[in-house]
C-alpha positions as CSV (number, residue, x, y, z in Angstrom):
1,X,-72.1,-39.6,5.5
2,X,-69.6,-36.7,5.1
3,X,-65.8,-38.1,5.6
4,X,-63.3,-35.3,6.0
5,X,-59.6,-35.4,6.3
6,X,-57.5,-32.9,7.5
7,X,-54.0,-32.8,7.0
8,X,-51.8,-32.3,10.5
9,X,-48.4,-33.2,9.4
10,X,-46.3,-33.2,6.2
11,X,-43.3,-31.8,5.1
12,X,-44.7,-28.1,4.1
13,X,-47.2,-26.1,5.8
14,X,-49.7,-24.3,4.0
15,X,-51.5,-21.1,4.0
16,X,-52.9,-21.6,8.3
17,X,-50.5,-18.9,10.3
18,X,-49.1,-20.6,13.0
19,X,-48.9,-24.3,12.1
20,X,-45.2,-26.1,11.0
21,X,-43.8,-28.4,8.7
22,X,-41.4,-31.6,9.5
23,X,-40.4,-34.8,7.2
24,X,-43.5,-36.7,8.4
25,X,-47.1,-37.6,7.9
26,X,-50.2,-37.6,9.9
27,X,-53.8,-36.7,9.1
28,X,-57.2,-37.0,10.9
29,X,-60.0,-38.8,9.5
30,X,-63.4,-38.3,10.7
31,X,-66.3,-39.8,9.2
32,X,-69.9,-39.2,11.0
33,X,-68.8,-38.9,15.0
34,X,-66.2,-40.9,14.4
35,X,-62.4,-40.0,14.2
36,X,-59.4,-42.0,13.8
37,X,-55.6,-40.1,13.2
38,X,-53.9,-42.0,10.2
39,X,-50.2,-41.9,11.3
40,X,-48.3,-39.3,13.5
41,X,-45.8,-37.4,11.8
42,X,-41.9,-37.7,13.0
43,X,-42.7,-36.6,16.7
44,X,-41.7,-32.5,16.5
45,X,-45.0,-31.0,15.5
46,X,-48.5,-33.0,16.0
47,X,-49.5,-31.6,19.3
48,X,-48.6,-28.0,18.4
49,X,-50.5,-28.2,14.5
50,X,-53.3,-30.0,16.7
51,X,-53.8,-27.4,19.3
52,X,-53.2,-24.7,16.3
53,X,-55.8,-26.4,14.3
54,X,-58.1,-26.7,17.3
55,X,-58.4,-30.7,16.5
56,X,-58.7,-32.5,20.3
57,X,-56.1,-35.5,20.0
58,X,-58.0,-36.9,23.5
59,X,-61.2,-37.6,21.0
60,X,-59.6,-39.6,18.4
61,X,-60.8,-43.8,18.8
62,X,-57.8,-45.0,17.5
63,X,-54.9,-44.7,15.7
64,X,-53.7,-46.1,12.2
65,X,-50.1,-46.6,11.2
66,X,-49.5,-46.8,7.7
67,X,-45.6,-48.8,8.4
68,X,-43.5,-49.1,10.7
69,X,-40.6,-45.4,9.6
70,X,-39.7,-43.1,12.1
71,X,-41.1,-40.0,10.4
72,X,-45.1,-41.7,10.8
73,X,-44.9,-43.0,14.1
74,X,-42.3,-41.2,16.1
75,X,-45.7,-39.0,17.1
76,X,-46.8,-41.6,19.1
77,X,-45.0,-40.8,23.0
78,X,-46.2,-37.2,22.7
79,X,-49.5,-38.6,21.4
80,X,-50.1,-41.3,24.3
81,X,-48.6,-38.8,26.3
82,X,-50.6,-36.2,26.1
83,X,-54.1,-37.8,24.9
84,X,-54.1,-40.9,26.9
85,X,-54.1,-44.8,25.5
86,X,-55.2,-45.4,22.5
87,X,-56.1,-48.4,20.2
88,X,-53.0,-48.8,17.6
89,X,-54.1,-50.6,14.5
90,X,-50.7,-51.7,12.7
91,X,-49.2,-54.4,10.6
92,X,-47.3,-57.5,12.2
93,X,-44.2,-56.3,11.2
94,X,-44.4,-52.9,12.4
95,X,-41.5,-53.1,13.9
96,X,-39.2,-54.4,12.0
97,X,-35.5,-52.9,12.4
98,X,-34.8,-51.0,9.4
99,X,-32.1,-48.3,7.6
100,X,-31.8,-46.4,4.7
101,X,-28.7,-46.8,3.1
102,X,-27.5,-44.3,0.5
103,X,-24.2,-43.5,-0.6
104,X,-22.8,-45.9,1.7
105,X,-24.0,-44.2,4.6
106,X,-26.9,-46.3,7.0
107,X,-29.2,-44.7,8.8
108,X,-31.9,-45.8,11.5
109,X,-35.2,-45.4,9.7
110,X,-37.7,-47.5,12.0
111,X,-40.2,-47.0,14.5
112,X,-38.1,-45.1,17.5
113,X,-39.5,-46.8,20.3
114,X,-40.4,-50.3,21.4
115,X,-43.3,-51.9,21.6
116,X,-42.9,-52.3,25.2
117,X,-42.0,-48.4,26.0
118,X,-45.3,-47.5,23.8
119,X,-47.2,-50.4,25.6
120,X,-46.5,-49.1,29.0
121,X,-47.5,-45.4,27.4
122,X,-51.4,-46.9,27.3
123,X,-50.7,-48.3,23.4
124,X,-52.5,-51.2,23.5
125,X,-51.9,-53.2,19.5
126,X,-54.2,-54.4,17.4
127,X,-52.4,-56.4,14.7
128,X,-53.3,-57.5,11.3
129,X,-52.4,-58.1,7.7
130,X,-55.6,-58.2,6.4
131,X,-58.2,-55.7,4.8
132,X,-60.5,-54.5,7.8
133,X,-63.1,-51.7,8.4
134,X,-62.1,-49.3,10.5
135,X,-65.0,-47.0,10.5
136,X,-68.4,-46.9,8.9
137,X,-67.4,-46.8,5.5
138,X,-63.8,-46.4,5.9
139,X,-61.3,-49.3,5.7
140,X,-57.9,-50.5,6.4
141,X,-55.9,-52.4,3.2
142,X,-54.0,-54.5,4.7
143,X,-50.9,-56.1,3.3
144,X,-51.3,-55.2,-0.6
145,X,-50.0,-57.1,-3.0
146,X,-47.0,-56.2,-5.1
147,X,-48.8,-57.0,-8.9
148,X,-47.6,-54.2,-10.9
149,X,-43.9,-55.0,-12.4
150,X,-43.2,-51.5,-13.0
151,X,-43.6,-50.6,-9.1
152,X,-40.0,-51.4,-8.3
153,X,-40.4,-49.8,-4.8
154,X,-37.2,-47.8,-2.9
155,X,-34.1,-49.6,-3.7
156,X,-32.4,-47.6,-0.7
157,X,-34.1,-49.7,2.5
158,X,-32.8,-52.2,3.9
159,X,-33.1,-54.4,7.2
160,X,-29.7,-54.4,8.0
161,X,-27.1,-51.8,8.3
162,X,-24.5,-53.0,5.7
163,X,-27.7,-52.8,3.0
164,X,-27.7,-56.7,2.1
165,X,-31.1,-57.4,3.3
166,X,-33.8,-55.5,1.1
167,X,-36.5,-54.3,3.2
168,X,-39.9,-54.8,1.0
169,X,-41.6,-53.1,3.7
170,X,-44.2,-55.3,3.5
171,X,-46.3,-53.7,6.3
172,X,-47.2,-51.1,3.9
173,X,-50.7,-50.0,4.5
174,X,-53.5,-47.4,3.4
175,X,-56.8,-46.1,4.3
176,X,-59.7,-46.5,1.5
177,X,-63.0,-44.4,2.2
178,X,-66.1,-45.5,0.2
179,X,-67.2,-42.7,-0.8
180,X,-70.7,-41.6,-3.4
181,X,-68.2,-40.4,-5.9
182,X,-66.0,-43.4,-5.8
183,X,-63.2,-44.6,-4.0
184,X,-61.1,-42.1,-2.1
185,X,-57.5,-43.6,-0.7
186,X,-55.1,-42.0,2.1
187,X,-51.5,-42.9,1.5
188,X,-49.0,-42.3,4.4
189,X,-45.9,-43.6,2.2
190,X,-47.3,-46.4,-0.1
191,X,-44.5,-48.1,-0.6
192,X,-46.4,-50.8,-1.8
193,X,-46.9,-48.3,-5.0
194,X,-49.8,-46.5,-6.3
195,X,-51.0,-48.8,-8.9
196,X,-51.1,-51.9,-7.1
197,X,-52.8,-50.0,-4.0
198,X,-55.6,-48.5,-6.0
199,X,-56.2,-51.9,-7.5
200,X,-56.4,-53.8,-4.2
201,X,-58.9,-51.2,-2.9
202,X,-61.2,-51.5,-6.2
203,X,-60.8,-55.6,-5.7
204,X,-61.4,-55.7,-2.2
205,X,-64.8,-53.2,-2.1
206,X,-65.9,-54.3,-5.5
207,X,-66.2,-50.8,-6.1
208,X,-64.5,-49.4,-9.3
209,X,-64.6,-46.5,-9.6
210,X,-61.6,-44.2,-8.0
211,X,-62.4,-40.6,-7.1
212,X,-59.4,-39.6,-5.9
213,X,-56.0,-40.1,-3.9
214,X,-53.9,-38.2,-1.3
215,X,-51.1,-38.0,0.5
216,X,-47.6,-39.7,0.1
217,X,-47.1,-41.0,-2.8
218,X,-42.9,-41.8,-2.4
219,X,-42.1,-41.2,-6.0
220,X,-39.1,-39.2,-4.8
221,X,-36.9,-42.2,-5.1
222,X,-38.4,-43.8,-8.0
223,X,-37.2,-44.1,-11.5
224,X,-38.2,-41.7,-13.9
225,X,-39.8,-45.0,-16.0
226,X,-41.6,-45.7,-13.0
227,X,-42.8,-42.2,-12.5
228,X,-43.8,-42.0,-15.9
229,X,-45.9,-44.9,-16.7
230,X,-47.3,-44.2,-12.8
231,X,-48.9,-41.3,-14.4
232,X,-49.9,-43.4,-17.4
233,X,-51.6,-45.6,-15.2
234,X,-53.4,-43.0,-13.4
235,X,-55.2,-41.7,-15.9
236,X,-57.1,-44.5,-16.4
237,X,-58.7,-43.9,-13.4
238,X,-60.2,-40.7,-14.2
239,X,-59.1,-39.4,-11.0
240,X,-61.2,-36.3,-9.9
241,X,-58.6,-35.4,-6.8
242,X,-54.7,-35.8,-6.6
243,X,-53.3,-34.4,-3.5
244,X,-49.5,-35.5,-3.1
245,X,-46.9,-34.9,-0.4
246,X,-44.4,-36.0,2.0
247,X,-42.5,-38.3,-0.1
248,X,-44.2,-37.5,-3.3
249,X,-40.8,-35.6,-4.4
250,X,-40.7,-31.8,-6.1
251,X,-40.3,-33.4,-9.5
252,X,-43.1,-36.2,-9.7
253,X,-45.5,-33.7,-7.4
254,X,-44.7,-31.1,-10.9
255,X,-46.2,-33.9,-12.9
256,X,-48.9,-34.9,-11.5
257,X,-50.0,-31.4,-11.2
258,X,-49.4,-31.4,-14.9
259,X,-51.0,-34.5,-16.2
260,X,-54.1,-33.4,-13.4
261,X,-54.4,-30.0,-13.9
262,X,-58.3,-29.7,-12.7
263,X,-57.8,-32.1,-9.6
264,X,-54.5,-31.4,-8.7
265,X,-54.2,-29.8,-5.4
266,X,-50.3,-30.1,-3.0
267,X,-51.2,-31.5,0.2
268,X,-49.8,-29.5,3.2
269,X,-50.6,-28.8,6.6
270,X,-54.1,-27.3,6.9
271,X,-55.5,-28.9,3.7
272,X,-58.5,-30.2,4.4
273,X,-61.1,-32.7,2.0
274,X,-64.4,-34.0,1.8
275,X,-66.3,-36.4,0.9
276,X,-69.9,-37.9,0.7
């Protein structure tokens, strides 16, 4: 079975006239006749990348969120909006009230809506911490566990707007697709970190071998120690496909396409991978 995803938000566009950038994430994932859309971008450009991209948001099953940040599921009123209810598969903590605090200024940074404004919008929840299928091959990780020490995660979020509550974001979640060549995983943040995603995919399909890994990979506000023994780690894998964005960062998007240079593609709006 063929599993193709197609990128409809992220922070750049790429080479499709016509379609626009925002700080945000979404792609869809189909996989046989079968589609889900993995996040929703910050809210400002799904439906018009969608109806650019010719991608009917009324077909999609359901809808993954990777966490509970504004710039993933504020798409969701135009989504339910527009398309109709749809199944939500999320963490329990989804949403959790959260802010990014950085040079003493707090910010909002949760999910923008209630769960009782989204509800009443046709969103009907389908919570879970646990690794689940999704979709015929395809699977949901769940809560991963935070193993590797080096994956000190974004020191900036908090739960609380005078930054004395960490926020672990906890609810941290990616897609993993099964794939012939090996593992392939969908990040919408992981803030849960690369390393210790990767490795709770390979434990929990017993499949070890890792073919490749795209979208955000939020090494913009990681250490440089952390970004370089990220890459270290990588490498292990023998990853065939890198495709970083969103939160990946200029800098740490530069190295990867260095330490990759064969499987190293930026992921923007319009790119488009498969898989068998």
């Amino acid at each position: 079975m063929i599993c193709r995803i197609k990128v409809l938000c992220d922070n750049t566009a790429g080479a499709l006239s016509g379609t626009l950038g925002e700080h945000g994430f979404a792609a869809l994932v189909q996989a046989g006749d079968r589609s889900l859309l993995f996040d929703t971008g910050a809210g400002h450009t799904l439906l018009h990348n969608a109806q650019r991209m010719n991608v009917d948001l009324k077909g999609i099953d359901q809808v993954v969120l990777s966490h509970g940040h504004w710039d993933h599921a504020g798409g969701l009123w135009p989504l339910l909006q527009v398309a109709g209810p749809k199944r939500i598969l999320a963490h329990p903590g989804i949403f959790t009230r959260r802010y990014s605090v950085r040079e003493g200024t707090a910010r909002s940074v949760g999910v923008p809506y209630s769960e009782e404004f989204l509800a009443g919008l046709g969103a009907v929840f389908s919570y879970s911490d646990a690794f689940r299928e999704v979709m015929p091959g395809v699977f949901l990780t769940g809560e991963v566990p935070r193993r590797t020490v080096f994956e000190e995660g974004d020191a900036g979020l908090f739960c609380d707007e005078a930054g004395c509550e960490r926020d672990e974001i906890r609810d941290d979640q990616s897609l993993v697709v099964v794939t012939g060549k090996g593992l392939l995983i969908l990040l919408g943040c992981c803030h849960a970190g690369m390393i210790n995603t990767i490795e709770h995919a390979r434990e929990k399909t017993g499949v070890d071998r890792v073919y490749g890994v795209v979208g955000g990979c939020h090494l913009a506000f990681s250490s440089q120690p952390q970004v370089d023994q990220t890459i270290k780690a990588l490498k292990k894998y023998g990853l065939k496909k890198i495709c970083p964005g969103h939160c990946t960062g200029f800098h740490a998007a530069a190295r990867l396409a260095q330490a990759f240079p064969a499987g190293f593609k930026p992921m923007q709006v319009g790119y488009v991978l498969e898989a068998e």
